[in-house]
Every structure is written in structure tokens, then in C-alpha cells.
ZAMARGU-4260 file (C-alpha; in steps of 0.2 Angstrom, whole numbers, plus 5000, padded with zeros to 4 digits):
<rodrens>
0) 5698/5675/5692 | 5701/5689/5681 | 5708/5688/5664 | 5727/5691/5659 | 5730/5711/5655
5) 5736/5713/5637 | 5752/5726/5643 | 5760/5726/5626 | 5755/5747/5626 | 5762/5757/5639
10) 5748/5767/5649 | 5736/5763/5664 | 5724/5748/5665 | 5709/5745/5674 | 5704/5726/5682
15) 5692/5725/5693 | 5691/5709/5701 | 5676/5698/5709 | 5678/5696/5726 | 5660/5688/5728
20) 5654/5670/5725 | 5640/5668/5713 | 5624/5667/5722 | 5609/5654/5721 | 5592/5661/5718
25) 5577/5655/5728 | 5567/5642/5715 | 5548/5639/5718 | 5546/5625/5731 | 5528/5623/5728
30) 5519/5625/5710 | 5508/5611/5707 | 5502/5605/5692 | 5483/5598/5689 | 5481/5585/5676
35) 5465/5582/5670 | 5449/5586/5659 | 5443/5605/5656 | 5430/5612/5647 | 5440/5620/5633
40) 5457/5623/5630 | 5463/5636/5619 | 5470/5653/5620 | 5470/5664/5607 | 5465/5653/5597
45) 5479/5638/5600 | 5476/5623/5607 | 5481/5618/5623 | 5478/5601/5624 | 5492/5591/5632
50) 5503/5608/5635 | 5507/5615/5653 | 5502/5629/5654 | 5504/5641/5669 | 5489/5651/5675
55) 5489/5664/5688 | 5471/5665/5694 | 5455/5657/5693 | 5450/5671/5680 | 5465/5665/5669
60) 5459/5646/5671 | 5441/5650/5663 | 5448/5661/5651 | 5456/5647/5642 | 5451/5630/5650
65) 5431/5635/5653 | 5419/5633/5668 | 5415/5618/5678 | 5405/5602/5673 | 5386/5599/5674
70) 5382/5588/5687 | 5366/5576/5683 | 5354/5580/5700 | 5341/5568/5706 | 5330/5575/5719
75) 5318/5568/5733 | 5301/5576/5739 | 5295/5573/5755 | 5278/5583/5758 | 5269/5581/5776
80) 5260/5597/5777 | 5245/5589/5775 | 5247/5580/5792 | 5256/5594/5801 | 5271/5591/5796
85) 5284/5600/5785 | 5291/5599/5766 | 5306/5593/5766 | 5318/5591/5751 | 5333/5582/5748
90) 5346/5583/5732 | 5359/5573/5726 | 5374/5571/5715 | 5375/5555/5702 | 5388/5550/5692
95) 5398/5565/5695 | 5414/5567/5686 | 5425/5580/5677 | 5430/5589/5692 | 5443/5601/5689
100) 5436/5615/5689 | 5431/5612/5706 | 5447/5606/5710 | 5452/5623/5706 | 5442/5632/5716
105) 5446/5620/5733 | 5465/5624/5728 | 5464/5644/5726 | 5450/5642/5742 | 5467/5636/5754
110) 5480/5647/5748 | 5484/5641/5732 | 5493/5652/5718 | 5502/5650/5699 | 5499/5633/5696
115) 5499/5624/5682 | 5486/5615/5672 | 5490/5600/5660 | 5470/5598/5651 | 5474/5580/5641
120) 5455/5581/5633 | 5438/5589/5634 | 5424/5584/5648 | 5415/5577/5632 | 5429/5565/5629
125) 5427/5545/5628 | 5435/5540/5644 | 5436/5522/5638 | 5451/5526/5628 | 5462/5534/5641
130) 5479/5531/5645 | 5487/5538/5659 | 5504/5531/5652 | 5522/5539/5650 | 5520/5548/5634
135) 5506/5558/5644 | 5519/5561/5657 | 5533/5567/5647 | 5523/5581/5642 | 5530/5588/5660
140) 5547/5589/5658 | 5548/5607/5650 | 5539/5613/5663 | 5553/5615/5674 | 5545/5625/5688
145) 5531/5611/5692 | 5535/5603/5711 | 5518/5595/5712 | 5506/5585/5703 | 5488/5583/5706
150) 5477/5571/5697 | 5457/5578/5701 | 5449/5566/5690 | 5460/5548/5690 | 5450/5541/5703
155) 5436/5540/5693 | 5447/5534/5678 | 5447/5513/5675 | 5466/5517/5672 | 5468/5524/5692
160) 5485/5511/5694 | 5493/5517/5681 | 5489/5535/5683 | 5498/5530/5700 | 5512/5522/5696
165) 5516/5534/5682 | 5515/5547/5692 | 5527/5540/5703 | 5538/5535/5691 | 5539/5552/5682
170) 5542/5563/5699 | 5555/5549/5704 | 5564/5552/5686 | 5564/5570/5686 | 5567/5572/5705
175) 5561/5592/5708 | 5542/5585/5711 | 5531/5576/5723 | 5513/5567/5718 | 5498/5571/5729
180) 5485/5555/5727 | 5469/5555/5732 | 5462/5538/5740 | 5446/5529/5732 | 5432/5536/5744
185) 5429/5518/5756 | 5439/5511/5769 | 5438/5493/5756 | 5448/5505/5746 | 5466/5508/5756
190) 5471/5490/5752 | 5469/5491/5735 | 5476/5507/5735 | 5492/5501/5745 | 5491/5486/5730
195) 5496/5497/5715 | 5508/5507/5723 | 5524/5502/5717 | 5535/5494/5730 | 5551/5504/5725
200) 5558/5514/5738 | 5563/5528/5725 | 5547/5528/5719 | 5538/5527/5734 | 5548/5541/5741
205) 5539/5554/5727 | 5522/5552/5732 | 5509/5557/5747 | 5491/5551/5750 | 5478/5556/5757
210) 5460/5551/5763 | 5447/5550/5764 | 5435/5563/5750 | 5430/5580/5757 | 5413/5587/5758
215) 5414/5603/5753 | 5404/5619/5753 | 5407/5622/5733 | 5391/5622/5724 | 5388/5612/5710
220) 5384/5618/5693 | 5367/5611/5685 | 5358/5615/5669 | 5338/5617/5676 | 5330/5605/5663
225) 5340/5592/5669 | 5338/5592/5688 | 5324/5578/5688 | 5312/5575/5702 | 5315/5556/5706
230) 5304/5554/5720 | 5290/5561/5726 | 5278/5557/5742 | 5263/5567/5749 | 5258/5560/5766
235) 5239/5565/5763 | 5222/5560/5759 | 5223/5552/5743 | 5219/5565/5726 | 5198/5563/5723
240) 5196/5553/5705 | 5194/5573/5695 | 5213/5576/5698 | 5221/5560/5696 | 5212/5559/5680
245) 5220/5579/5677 | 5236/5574/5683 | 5236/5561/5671 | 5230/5569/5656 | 5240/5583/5659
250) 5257/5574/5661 | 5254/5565/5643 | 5248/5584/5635 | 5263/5590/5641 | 5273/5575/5632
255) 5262/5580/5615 | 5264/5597/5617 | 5282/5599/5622 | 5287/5586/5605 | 5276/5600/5595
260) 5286/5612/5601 | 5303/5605/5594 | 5294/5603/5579 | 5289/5620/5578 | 5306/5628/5581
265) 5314/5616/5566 | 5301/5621/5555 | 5301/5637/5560 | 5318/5636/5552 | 5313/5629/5537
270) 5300/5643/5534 | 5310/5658/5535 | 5326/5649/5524 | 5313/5648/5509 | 5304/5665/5512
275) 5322/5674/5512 | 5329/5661/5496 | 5314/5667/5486 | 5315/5684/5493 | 5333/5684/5486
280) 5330/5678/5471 | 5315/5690/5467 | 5324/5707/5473 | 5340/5701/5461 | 5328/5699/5447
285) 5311/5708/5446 | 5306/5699/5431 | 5309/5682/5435 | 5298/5668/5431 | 5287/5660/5442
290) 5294/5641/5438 | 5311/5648/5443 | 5306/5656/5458 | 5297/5637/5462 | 5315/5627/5457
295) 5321/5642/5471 | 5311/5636/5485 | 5312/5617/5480 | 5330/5617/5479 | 5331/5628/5496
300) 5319/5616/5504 | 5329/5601/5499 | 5343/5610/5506 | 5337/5610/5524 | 5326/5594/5524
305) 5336/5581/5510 | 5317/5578/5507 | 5310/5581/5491 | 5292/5581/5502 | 5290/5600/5499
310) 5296/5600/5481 | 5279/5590/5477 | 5269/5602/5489 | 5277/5617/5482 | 5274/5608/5462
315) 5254/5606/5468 | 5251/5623/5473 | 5248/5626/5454 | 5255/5646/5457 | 5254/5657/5443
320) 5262/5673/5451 | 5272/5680/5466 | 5260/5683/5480 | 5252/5665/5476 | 5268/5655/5477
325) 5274/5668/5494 | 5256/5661/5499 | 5261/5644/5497 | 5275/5644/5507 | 5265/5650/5521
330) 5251/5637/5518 | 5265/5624/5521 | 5270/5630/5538 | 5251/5632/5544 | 5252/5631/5563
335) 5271/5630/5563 | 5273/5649/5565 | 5279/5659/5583 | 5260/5658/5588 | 5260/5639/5584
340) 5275/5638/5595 | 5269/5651/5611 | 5254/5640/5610 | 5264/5625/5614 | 5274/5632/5629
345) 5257/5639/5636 | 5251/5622/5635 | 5267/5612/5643 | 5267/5624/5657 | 5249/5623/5660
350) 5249/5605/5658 | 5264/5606/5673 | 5254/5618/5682 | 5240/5604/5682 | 5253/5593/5689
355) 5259/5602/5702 | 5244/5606/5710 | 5239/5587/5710 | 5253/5581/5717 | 5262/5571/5703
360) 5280/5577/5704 | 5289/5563/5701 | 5298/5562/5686 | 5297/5582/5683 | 5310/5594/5678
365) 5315/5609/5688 | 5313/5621/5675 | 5296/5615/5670 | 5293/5614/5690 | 5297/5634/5691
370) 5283/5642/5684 | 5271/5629/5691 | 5277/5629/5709 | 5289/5641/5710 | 5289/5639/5732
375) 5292/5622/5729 | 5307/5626/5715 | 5315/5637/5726 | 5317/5625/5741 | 5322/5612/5727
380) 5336/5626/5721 | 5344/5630/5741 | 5342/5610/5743 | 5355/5609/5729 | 5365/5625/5734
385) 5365/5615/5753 | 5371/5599/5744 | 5390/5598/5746 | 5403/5594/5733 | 5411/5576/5736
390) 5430/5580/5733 | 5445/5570/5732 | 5455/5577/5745 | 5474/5581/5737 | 5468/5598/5729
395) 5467/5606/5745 | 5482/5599/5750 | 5491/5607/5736 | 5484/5625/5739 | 5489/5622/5758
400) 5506/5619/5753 | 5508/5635/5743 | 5503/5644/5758 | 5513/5636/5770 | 5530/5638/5759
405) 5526/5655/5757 | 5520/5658/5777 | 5533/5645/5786 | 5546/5637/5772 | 5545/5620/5763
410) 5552/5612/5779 | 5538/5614/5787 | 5526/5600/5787 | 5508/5602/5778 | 5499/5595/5793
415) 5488/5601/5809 | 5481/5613/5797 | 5462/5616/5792 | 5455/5614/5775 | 5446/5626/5769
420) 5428/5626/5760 | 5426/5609/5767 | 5410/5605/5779 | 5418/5587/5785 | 5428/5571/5779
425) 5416/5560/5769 | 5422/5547/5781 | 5424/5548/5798 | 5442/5543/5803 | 5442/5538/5821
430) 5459/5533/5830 | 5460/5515/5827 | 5459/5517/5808 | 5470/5533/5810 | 5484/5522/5814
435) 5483/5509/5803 | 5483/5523/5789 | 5498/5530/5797 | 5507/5514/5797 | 5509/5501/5790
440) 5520/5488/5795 | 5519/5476/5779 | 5522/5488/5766 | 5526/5506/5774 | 5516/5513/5763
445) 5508/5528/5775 | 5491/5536/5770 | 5489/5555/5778 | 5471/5555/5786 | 5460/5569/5785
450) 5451/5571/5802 | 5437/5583/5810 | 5440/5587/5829 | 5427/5596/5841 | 5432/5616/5840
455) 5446/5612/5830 | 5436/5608/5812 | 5444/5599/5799 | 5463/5594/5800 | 5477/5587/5790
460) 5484/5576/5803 | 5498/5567/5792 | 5515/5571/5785 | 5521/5555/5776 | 5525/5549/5763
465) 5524/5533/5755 | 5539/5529/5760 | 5532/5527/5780 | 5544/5513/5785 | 5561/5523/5778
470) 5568/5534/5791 | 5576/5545/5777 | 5562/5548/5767 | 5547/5546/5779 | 5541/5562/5779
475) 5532/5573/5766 | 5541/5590/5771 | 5561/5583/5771 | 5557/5574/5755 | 5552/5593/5748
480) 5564/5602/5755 | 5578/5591/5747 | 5569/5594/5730 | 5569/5612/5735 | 5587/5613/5737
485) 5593/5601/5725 | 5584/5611/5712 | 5592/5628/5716 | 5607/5621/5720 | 5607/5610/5701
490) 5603/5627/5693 | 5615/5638/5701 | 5627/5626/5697 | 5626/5627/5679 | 5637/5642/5679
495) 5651/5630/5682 | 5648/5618/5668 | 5663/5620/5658 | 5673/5631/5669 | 5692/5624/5673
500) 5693/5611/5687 | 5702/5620/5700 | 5706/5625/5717 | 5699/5642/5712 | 5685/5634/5705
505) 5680/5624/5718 | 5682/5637/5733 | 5668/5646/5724 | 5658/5633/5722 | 5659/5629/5738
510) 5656/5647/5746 | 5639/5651/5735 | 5632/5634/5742 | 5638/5638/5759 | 5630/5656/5758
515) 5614/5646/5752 | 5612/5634/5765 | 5615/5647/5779 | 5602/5655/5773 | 5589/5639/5774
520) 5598/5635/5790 | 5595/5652/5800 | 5577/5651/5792 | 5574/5635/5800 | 5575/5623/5786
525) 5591/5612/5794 | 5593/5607/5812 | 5611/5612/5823 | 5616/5623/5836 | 5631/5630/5821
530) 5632/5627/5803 | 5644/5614/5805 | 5630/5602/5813 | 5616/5608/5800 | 5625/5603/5786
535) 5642/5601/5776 | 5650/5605/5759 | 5665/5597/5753 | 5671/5596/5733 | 5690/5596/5728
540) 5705/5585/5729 | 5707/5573/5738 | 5690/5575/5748 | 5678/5571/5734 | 5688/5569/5719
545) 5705/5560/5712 | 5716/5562/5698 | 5706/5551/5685 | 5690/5562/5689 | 5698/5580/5684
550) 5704/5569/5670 | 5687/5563/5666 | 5680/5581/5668 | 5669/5577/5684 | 5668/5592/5698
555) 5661/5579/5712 | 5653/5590/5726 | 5646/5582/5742 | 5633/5590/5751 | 5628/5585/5769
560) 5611/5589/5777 | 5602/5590/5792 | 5583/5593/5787 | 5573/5598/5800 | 5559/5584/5802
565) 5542/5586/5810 | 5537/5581/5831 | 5524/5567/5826 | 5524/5558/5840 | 5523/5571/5856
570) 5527/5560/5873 | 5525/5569/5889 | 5531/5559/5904 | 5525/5563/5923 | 5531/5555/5938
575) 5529/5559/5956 | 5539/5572/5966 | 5540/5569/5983 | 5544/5582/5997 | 5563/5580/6002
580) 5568/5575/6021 | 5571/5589/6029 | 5583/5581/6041
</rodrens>
């Protein structure tokens, strides 16, 4: 409605006057949020800890939150060449945590785009002290845009049930946003699971899980001195006296000389701060006394060491001039020098070398292992590159759901898809535990199985919420799409706020959410032969409102939907057709 002219002046005036409802922009239906540890956070030299920030790529991830964790390696050596047989070696993963970063890689590897990324500490952190509580939650609410969360590392957490119910509880409270939970990896795990879930039905209806873990084809990240050789068995003729007595010298040499070597590189150090101190000292003042230039080095020794060992060293040395006290110096770092220290690491590898060859691996590290044996290290390096990722599931999950919004809509189920950069379920899910995950008559509390089929490979082949017993909110996609459009539809909204509360008000209302939901409607998104069956829109008097309400200030609108939900259960009945008498 146009504003009153101001005609007081004669002349001609021009009004031009809306014809057109406001409209309702399309809001993100699937931006997911990843709570967990990183390996930084800062950018530009802010912190980010406990701030959601969006990133666009994983480029932007390790820009400001770091790479991925180290994962502590143990590796097994089976060796039967010596009967005929074939070296074998086999890696594996213990005590792996802190996976984000590979979280993030799974996500981007099915589709995932912006996201979000909520770091709440460092991977070096003391997980003892925890919490997964509201305060940690309420961190989210200015993130507006956020429609999923993900939780990589609770399930490694001692505070999982809460991380759980908190989750719940936030998404329930700010109603635009699903949780994604991941499912301890063991079948003993589902009950417990079911357990700590809150048994609220608006809670319950915010949340998905999934199971089991995923075998990925991520490779971990490892630091070389720490992959340790755990076990090791050579199926041969026992070593002759000579080289087990080698192999045993050898492995306590390498002990000695690989403690020298640390020993070396600190005093290293030490040497070269008193050279450059009395250095200093002497090019500042030619004519400085050979006491001073002594109370130089002793304080610059004391300095590095808080020992006053060298002060008496340096005192004994009885110098008299410049040169002598330089040679001093030197005299304290006898056999402490680069040589000292290439003498040591000659002597390590050589005593590795020793081992190698007589068959003593266990124990070893791989970067020792290298230069001895380098066949032998290179098969122990694609065994690890062979070794897949254990992953909780609900990353993936999240990257598939950005990709099927952006393919097919948010009304379309997240299910019967493949995962990506995954090799097989953890856990072979076969059809009888299938169907208790589905359903659950106790509680309704339906857990989405991950499944591998013959030519098919590795599906999602659920679409339910918790909520699995509620025929309103049973399914994953209708809860999503009633977040989609109650978010666009709140937002659009706001326009309103304040405006007078009247027919003309209400009509436009009224047409800009009717121009919406068309849109979702011929899209797919609401189920009818004609608008009229997909959904309805009522606001004014005397559908939605009274008198007391317009007195009150309240513009009550009423919207009616018809969500689309998924074909879970496909029945296909035959019978017999039988040829007609032809009399």
C-alpha cells in the first residue's frame, strides 16, 4: 500500500504502486557444522577456538585449523622366505583419535561443500576435562546458516551421552538443524546407544544415527620414528651364535650411541652460545680483559645450563689471553662437535644395519629400518598406505546430504546412495540386524545401517530418525524439509514484524508464502495432484485470528503441508491370471 500524496501544491505527482508480494529467498538446507579438535585454530592471527567459522574448502580448513593427527602405528612381520614362502606385513592403527581432519576429507570426498568448523581445543588437549555441555552448544546460535551438526571425535569422548543429549537438545531449541550421531563401532553398542538418547519426542525428532564405522581408503598420517615394529617372525633356520651375539651388541650400541647423539646436539648448543657471547664481547671491545671475557662465558654458560659446572672448568683453565681462553672453550666441548655427532648417526645406522640383517626387527622404528633395509621399509610403508582409516560414519553422511540437496532437493531421502572413499562397513550388517536397527518397537529409536551389496558397494540404506515410531516425524528427509521451509519462511517473514495488522497486510503474506510453496511443490518437495492437496495457507480474521489477537499484536499464520516422504517398504503383489472361458 502506497503512502498518502502530500496535494497541498498544485502540479503532477508520481506514485507508483507494488503490485507484487515480497518474495522468499531459497535459505541453505544443508551446511553442516563439525564440532571437534584441530590442530590449530587461528586466522590471521586470531583465535578460533569455540567460534564457528565457515570454510569453503579443504585448503581453507588447513589454512586456519592445520593437518590431520599422527596415528601411533604398530606393525607385524611375517618372513617365510626362507621356507619358500613370501614376506608378509601387516600395519595397524592404535589408539587413534583426533579425527577431524579426516572427517573432513570423507565429507569433501561425497559432495560436501561450505561447512562449518566449531574447533573447542587443540589435539594436544587433556581430554579428561571435557564437557560437551550447553555452554559449548550455545556457541551455535549465531551461526544462523548451520542445518547440520557432526561430532567426529565424541565417540571417543568419556562424555559421548552428553555430547548426545546436548546435541539434541540444542537442534530441538533452535529448530533450523538436525544432528548426525555416529554409533559406538560393536553391535554391544546399539543398546547403549538407544540408552542415552533422550526419550522426548521433540528431541528425538532432531537427530539421525548411523552405524556401524566405515573402512575407508584415507591414509593415515604418521611420523616415521614412531611406526614401531611390534612383532617379528622369521620362519628359518635358527641365526648361528656370531649373529645373534651382533644382533645383540648391536641393538644395545645403537641404544648408547643414539643417547650420545642427543647429547651432542644439546651441547652443540651450548658450544656455539659461548663462542658467539665471547665473540660479542671481544669485537665490542678490543682491549677487554681476559677476567671479563672469562665472567662472559661463565655467565653465558650458566645461562643455557643453570649449572655453574663450566664456570669451574672455564676458572681452571688458568687463560692468560684470547686464543687460550677461545681454546678452552673448545677443550670443553671435546668430541661434542658436528663430527662427534656424524659419528653417532654412522654408528646407530650401522648398528640397525647389523640388526636387520640378523633378523632382530622387533622393536625397531621405521625410520631407523630405512636405511638398513630399505625393501623391507618400503613394503612396511604400502602396508600402512593399504591400512584403512576406521571412520565413524556421519561425516559422509553430511557430504551426501549437500550433494543430494543440491542434485534432487532436501525432500529427497539421503538413502540407497554409495559412500564414497570407503572400502566396506566395519561391521557386516546382515538382514536380521538390519531390522532391528530399523525398528525398534520398545523405544522407536531407529538407527540407519550402512550396508555393502554384491555390485552395488557400499549403501546407506536408511532414512529415519530417531523418532522411528512417530508417523510425523519418522523420516530424516520431511523432518529437513520442514526446517528448510520454516527457516525461509521465519526469515522472509521478518519483513512484516511491525507492519499494521490488516487485510492488506495479510493477503501479502499469504501470497509470498503461496508463491514459495508452489515453487517446492512443482519441484517435488509436497505431495498433490493441485496445490490445494499439497499444502494450505490461512492467516486473517476469523480463520486464524480474533479480535483480542489484533489487539494483542499477533499475525497468526497457519500453514498446512503435504511433505513428500520416501517408498521404504516396496511390496510387489502377484497373483495368477487364468485364460477367460471362451464360451
Amino acid at each position: 500500500m502506497a503512502a498518502l500524496v502530500d496535494t497541498r501544491m498544485p502540479g503532477v505527482y508520481t506514485v507508483e504502486v507494488p503490485t507484487l508480494p515480497p518474495s522468499i529467498a531459497l535459505v541453505p538446507s544443508a551446511v553442516p557444522c563439525f564440532i571437534g579438535y584441530t590442530e590449530k585454530h587461528e586466522k590471521n592471527s586470531e583465535s578460533l577456538l569455540r567460534k564457528p567459522t565457515r570454510v569453503r574448502s579443504m585448503r581453507e580448513y588447513e589454512d586456519w585449523f592445520g593437518g590431520a593427527s599422527t596415528a601411533q602405528i604398530k606393525v607385524t612381520v611375517v618372513d617365510n622366505t626362507g621356507i619358500g614362502g613370501v614376506l608378509t606385513v601387516k600395519a595397524r592403527s592404535e589408539n587413534f583419535k583426533n579425527r577431524m581432519h579426516y572427517a573432513m576429507q570423507l565429507y569433501y570426498a561425497n559432495g560436501g561443500g561450505p561447512c562449518f568448523i566449531y574447533s573447542i581445543g587443540t589435539y594436544t588437549f587433556d581430554k579428561t576435562t571435557e564437557v560437551y555441555d550447553e555452554t559449548l552448544f550455545n556457541g551455535l546460535k549465531k551461526a544462523k546458516d548451520i542445518t547440520i551438526l557432526v561430532m567426529p571425535d565424541a565417540t571417543d569422548s568419556d562424555k559421548y551421552s552428553n555430547a548426545v543429549q546436548e546435541a539434541l537438545k540444542h537442534c530441538s531449541k533452535a529448530v533450523n538443524r538436525v544432528a548426525l550421531l555416529d554409533v559406538k563401532n560393536s553391535e554391544d553398542e546399539i543398546d547403549d546407544f538407544r540408552n542415552i538418547v533422550p526419550t522426548q519426542i521433540d528431541q528425538k525428532k532432531y537427530g539421525a544415527a548411523y552405524f556401524p564405522f566405515l573402512n575407508t581408503t584415507l591414509v593415515y598420517k604418521y611420523e616415521m620414528d614412531e611406526v614401531v615394529i611390534e612383532s617379528f617372525f622369521r620362519n628359518n633356520q635358527a641365526m648361528n651364535a656370531a649373529d645373534a651375539t651382533a644382533a645383540t651388541n648391536a641393538a644395545a650400541d645403537y641404544q648408547t650411541k643414539k643417547a650420545a647423539q642427543a647429547k651432542a646436539e644439546s651441547n652443540q648448543v651450548l658450544y656455539v652460545s659461548i663462542k658467539n657471547a665471547v665473540g660479542k664481547a671481544h669485537a665490542a671491545d678490543n682491549a677487554i680483559a681476559i677476567a671479563d671475557l672469562q665472567e662472559v662465558a661463565k655467565r653465558e654458560a650458566k645461562r643455557i645450563t643453570g649449572s655453574a659446572t663450566l664456570d669451574a672448568s672455564l676458572s681452571a683453565a688458568g687463560v692468560t689471553d684470547f686464543p687460550t681462553l677461545d681454546a678452552a672453550i673448545d677443550t670443553l666441548t671435546t668430541g661434542l662437535d658436528v663430527q662427534g655427532k656424524t659419528d653417532a648417526a654412522n654408528a646407530a645406522l650401522a648398528a640397525a644395519a647389523v640388526i636387520a640383517k640378523s633378523g632382530d626387527l622387533q622393536g625397531m622404528t621405521l625410520d631407523i629400518l630405512e636405511d638398513a633395509n630399505n625393501e623391507l621399509a618400503s613394503k612396511i610403508k604400502q602396508a600402512i598406505r593399504d591400512l584403512p582409516v576406521l571412520m565413524p560414519p556421519t561425516s559422509a553422511i553430511a557430504g551426501i546430504m549437500v550433494q543430494t540437496d543440491a542434485t534432487q532437493g532436501v525432500w529427497q531421502a539421503p538413502a540407497n546412495v554409495g559412500v564414497a572413499a570407503t572400502i566396506a562397513p566395519a561391521i557386516e550388517i546382515d538382514d536380521d540386524l538390519h531390522a532391528s536397527l530399523n525398528v525398534d518397537a520398545t523405544s522407536g529409536k531407529s538407527i540407519n545401517a550402512i550396508r555393502s551389496y554384491e555390485g552395488r558397494g557400499v549403501l546407506v540404506f536408511g532414512a529415519r530418525t530417531l523418532a522411528g515410531n512417530d508417523l510425523e516425524w519418522r523420516y530424516i528427509s520431511v523432518r529437513r524439509t520442514f526446517c528448510f521451509i520454516e527457516d525461509a519462511i521465519g526469515r522472509a517473514m521478518q519483513n512484516f514484524v511491525f507492519s499494521p495488522n490488516t487485510r492488506d497486510t495479510w493477503i501479502k503474506a499469504k501470497a509470498m508464502i503461496d508463491n514459495f510453496l508452489v515453487q517446492i511443490w512443482q519441484a517435488g518437495g509436497l505431495f498433490g495432484n493441485t496445490t490445494n492437496e499439497a499444502y494450505q495457507v490461512n492467516v486473517g480474521l476469523p480463520e486464524t485470528m480474533t479480535d483480542v489477537d489484533i489487539l494483542e499484536g499477533k499475525m497468526i499464520v497457519e500453514i498446512k503441508l503435504r511433505v513428500a516422504r520416501p517408498a521404504e517398504f516396496i511390496i510387489l503383489r502377484y497373483e495368477h491370471k487364468f485364460q477367460a472361458n471362451a464360451n
